[in-house]
Structure formats: structure tokens, C-alpha cells
C-alpha positions, 0 to 999 in steps of 0.5 A, spaced: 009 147 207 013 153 210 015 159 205 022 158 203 022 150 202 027 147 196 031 154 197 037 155 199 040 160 204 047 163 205 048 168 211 054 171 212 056 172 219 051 167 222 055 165 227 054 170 233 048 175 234 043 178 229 046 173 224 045 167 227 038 169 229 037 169 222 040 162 220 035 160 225 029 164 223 030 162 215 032 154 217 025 154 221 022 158 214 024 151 211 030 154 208 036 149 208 042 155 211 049 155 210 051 160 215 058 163 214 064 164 220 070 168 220 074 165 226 068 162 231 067 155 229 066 153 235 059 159 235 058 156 227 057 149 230 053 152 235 047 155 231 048 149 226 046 144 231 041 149 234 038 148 227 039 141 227 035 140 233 029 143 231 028 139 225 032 144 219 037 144 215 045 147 217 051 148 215 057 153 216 062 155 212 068 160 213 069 166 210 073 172 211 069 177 207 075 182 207 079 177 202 075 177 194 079 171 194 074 167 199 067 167 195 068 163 189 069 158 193 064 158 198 058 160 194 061 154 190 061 149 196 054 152 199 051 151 192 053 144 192 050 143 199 044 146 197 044 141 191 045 134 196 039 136 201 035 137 196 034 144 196 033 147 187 039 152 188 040 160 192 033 163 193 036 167 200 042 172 201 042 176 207 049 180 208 050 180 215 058 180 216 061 186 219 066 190 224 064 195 228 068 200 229 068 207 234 073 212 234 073 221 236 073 222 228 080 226 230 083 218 231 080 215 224 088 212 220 087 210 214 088 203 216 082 204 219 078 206 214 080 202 209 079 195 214 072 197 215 071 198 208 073 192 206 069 189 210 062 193 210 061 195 204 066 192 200 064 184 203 057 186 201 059 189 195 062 182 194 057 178 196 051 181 192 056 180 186 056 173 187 050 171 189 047 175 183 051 171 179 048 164 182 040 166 185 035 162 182 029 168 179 025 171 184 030 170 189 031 175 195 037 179 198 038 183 205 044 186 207 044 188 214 045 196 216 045 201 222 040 206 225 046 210 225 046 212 218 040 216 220 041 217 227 048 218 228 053 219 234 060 221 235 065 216 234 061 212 228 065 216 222 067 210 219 062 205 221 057 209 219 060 211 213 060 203 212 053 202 212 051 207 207 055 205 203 051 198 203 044 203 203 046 205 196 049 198 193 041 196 196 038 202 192 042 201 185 042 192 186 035 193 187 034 196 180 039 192 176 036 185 178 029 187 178 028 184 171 029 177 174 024 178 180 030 179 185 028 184 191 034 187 195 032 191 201 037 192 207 034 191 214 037 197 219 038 195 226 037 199 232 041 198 239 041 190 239 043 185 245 049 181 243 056 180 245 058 185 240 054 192 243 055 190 251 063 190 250 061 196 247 057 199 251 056 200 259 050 198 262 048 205 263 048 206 255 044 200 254 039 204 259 039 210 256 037 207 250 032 204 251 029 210 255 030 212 248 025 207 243 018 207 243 017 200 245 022 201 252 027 197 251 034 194 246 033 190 241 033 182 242 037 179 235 030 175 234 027 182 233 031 183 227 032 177 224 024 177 225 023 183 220 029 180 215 025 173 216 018 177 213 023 181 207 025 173 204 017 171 204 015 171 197 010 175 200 015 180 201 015 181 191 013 188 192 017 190 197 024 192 194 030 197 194 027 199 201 031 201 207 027 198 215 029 200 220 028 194 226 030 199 232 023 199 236 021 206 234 028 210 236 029 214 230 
């Protein structure tokens, strides 16, 4: 039996990078996955038929998570999906949907701020919201960060200031749903290889920083939806309100 059979798994921005390797890893953990997508259909259905050709469960859904609008409904639909395969309800969140965003700190409008806010730290404020509201007792929540709250760089004001404001919903979650056994912990990712960072970042960047990790490279998404993958085991019960940074040693 895998770990996470009969339960069901939400992840938000699991069309592309680090949160489709998780969909992945939980659906292959015998999670049945609803995986969400802003405007990738085409990258959703990808990951639900790499799910499907390895013998699990998948299903996407679109989900704009800067509009409060949108998550009754899609908790509601993934909720339903989960009951026709069998799956006994939401046993996983795993926030993972976000913008980045780099700017001089002198070039930060209020537009800007408040667009990556709404995305970063209010989507996961949101998305905890519901899924506390619905997750079966003992269940398991992770929401994605950045090595950058604690290793900052220049131009990351408001996308690392998105990020910590996730740490602390982290924190204060974890105390209010630990009487029903629920754990929330955030899984801090270092430079990681996806489309996201390399239209980002030169070649030359990614090499310095993997010069920079103790383990001589950039992260692969796997990496990171390894460790959230082992944060959603029910070996994990004793671990919560914690921050692990996935970064191969670079902080």
C-alpha cells in the first residue's frame, strides 16, 4: 500500500515546474491529484496524462487564485472528484501557485505590490482557508516559499515579502489546526530548474549559483516536490509549523 491511498490531493499551480513534479510525486504516493492551472491547459493536461500513464489518478482544474471568487467552486469540484474515484475526502494541500516578480526597489508601484500580494500571500492565505474548512483530521498542508526570505537579493522586495508573509500564515495555521492533527509547514525552495527561473536568469547566473550550493548544482523540481512529498507522509505528524529549505545547502 502506498502512503497516501483513499486520500485526496489539491495543488495549486501544478501545471508547470515545481508544482507539477509534485502532482506527480503524490499521485505516484497513491494520491488521487486535482492539480489546478491559471491559463496552461495545454501544460495541465500534460502532467494529468503523465499521471495517468503511470497508473495514478489526475484531474485539472482552473484556478485563478488572485480572484476569492474562484475557490468555493474548485474546492467544491475537486471534492466531488475525489468522492467518484473512490478517494474518502482532502487529505493534501500543497499551495504551490505563484508569480515572481524582480524589480530595483526604486521601481516597485503600487500595482505591483498589490498584484503579487494577491497572488503569494493572499492565494495561500485563501487556499488554507478552504481547505481547512473541508480536510479530513490529520490531514497535511504545505505551502511553497523561497530561499530568498532568508538569503535575499536585489530586486526581490515584493516577491520575497510575498514569501514570508506565507512563512507566517505557516506558523499561525499550524497552531490553530493542530487539535485535529492537521500539520502546515512550507517547503523553501532554493534556484530550481524550470521555464520560470531561465527566462529569468542567464546561463552565467545559473552557474554562479550553483557554484554556490554545497551540493554543485541548481535544484531539479523533483528535488523540491521530493521533500514536500515526505512533509504529506503520515510519518511526517510530528513535524509542523516548520520551514525546509529544499536549496542543496546554499543558505
Amino acid at each position: 500500500m502506498t502512503p497516501l491511498d483513499g486520500l485526496g490531493a489539491l495543488v495549486t499551480g501544478g501545471s508547470r515546474g515545481i508544482g507539477a513534479a509534485v502532482a506527480r510525486r503524490l499521485a505516484r504516493d497513491g494520491a488521487t491529484v486535482a492539480l489546478t492551472y491559471r491559463d496552461r491547459r495545454d501544460a495541465a493536461d500534460d502532467v494529468v496524462a503523465s499521471v495517468l500513464d503511470e497508473g495514478g489518478t489526475a484531474r485539472a482544474f482552473p484556478l485563478d487564485v488572485a480572484d476569492p471568487e474562484w475557490f468555493a467552486p474548485v474546492f467544491a469540484n475537486a471534492e466531488a472528484f475525489f468522492a467518484r474515484e473512490g478517494a474518502r475526502g482532502l487529505g493534501v494541500l500543497v499551495a504551490g501557485a505563484g508569480v515572481a516578480e524582480h524589480r530595483p526597489l526604486a521601481d516597485v508601484t503600487v500595482e505591483t505590490w498589490d498584484r503579487v500580494m494577491a497572488v503569494n500571500a493572499r492565494g495561500v492565505l485563501l487556499s488554507v482557508q478552504h481547505a481547512a474548512a473541508r480536510m479530513l483530521d490529520g490531514g497535511r498542508i504545505v505551502a511553497l516559499s523561497t530561499v530568498g526570505t532568508a538569503w535575499p537579493s536585489p530586486g526581490e522586495t515584493v516577491y520575497a515579502a510575498s514569501k514570508a508573509a506565507v512563512e507566517q500564515i505557516v506558523r499561525v495555521a499550524s497552531r490553530e489546526l493542530g487539535g485535529r492533527g492537521i500539520t502546515v509547514n512550507a517547503v523553501s525552495a532554493g534556484p530550481t530548474d524550470t521555464e520560470l527561473l531561465r527566462a529569468g536568469a542567464p546561463p552565467e547566473a545559473l552557474a554562479g549559483a550553483a557554484a554556490l550550493t554545497a551540493l554543485g548544482r541548481i535544484g531539479e523540481p523533483h528535488d523540491v516536490a521530493d521533500v514536500v512529498g515526505l512533509l504529506c507522509r503520515p510519518e511526517a505528524g510530528w513535524v509542523t509549523g516548520a520551514n525546509l529549505r529544499a536549496d542543496g545547502g546554499l543558505t
